[in-house]
C-alpha positions in Angstrom: 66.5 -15.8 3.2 68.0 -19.4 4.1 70.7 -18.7 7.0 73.2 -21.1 8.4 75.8 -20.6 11.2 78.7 -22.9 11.3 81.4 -23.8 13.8 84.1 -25.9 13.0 82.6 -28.3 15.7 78.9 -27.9 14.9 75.9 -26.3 12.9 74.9 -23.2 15.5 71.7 -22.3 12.8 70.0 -23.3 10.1 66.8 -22.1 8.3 64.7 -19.3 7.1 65.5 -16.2 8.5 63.7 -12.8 8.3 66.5 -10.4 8.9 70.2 -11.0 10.6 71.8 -8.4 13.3 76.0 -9.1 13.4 78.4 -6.3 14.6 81.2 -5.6 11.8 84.4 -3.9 12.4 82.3 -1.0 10.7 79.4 -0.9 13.3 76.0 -2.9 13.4 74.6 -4.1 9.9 71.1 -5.7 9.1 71.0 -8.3 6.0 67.7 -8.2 5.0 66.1 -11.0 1.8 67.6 -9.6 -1.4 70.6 -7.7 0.5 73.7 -6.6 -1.4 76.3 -9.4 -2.0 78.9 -9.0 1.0 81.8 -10.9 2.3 82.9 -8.9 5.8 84.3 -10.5 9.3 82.1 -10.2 12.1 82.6 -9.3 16.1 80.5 -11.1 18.8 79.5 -11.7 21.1 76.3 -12.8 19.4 74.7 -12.8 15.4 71.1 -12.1 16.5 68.3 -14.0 13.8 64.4 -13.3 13.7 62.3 -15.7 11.9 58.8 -15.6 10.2 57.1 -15.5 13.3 58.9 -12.9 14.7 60.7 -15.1 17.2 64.5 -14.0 18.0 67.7 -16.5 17.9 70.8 -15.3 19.5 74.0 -17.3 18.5 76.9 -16.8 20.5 80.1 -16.2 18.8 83.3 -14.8 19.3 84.2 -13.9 15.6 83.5 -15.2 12.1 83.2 -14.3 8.4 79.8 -13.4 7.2 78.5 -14.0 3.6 76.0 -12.4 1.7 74.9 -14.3 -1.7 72.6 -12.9 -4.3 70.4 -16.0 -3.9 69.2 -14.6 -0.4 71.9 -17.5 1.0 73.4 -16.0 4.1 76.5 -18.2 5.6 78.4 -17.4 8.5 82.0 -19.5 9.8 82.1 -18.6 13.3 84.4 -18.9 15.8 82.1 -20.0 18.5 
């Protein structure tokens, strides 16, 4: 899935991602290619991303709005 983190300052991530970690106000979620269309806000302290090659990103935030497209286009606004 193509992933990209943005603060109003700054890109935090951008590229192919594997799967995506964030805390909801409803608990811990994994978007996964092909997920379920989703619009939710987010809690941080940190959306976790694993690429390809199995290597972890952590990106800090404190808070953001996390969405899910159908295209396997996952966009978060943080507040970082």
């Amino acid at each position: 899935m193509k992933l990209s983190v943005h603060s109003i300052h700054k890109t935090l991530y951008a590229g192919e991602a594997e799967k995506l970690m964030v805390r909801t106000l409803q608990g811990q979620i994994t978007v996964l290619d092909h997920h379920v269309p989703l619009i939710t806000k987010i809690m941080g302290p940190a959306a976790v991303a694993v690429d390809a090659s199995g290597s972890t990103h952590e990106i800090p935030l404190k808070s953001g709005i996390l969405e899910v497209r159908p295209e396997s286009i996952v966009t978060i606004l943080a507040d970082a």
